[in-house]
N, C-alpha and C positions, 0 to 999 in steps of 0.2 A: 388644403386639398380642394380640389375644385371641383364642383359637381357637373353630370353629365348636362344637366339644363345648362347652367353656365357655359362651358364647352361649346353646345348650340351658339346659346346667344353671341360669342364670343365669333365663331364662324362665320355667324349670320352678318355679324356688324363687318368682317372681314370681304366677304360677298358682295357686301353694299359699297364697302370705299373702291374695290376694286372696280366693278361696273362704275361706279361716277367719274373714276380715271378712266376706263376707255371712253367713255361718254363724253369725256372730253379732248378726244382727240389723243390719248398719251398711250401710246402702243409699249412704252418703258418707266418700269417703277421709279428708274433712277433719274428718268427725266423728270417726273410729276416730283418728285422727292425733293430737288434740286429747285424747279420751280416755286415749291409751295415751303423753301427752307425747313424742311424735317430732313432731320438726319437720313440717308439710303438705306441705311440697315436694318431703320427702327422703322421706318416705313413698311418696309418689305415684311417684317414681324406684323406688323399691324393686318395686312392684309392676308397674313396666314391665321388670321384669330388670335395672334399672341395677345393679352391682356392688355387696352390701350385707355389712357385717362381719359379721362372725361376735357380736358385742355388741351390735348392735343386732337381729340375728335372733332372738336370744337374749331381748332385753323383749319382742319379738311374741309369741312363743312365750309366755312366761310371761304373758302378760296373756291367750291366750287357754287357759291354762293344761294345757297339754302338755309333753312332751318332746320333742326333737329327733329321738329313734325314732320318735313319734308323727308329728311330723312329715315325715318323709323316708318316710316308712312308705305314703305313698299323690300317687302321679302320677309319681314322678320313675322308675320301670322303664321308661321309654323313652328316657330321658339316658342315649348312647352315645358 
């Protein structure tokens, strides 16, 4: 079972990839998806908050070429 904190955090990291996809110019999941080789479907779960490994956060990240400081670094100060 997963906790409401979880839940958050889980949203919040969804929030985050999504903004780094428009931020990068991708007006479509399934184009960023296609580009960045992640399966469309499991993408689009990711950025609903669906529970995402730490390995596949990890190609987002690097495709949109950050760190994981970087990333955690802006939205997630209200996951409590």
């Amino acid at each position: 079972m997963i906790t409401k904190e979880e839940e958050r955090l889980l949203r919040a990291i969804g929030e985050r990839i999504r903004e780094l996809r428009k931020q990068a110019g991708f007006s479509s999941q399934d184009k960023f998806a296609y580009d960045s080789n992640i399966p469309r479907a499991q993408y689009a779960r990711y950025e609903k908050g669906i529970n995402i490994t730490i390995l596949s956060l990890n190609k987002i990240i690097k495709y949109h070429k950050i760190s994981l400081e970087e990333f955690f670094n802006k939205g997630f100060d209200k996951v409590k």
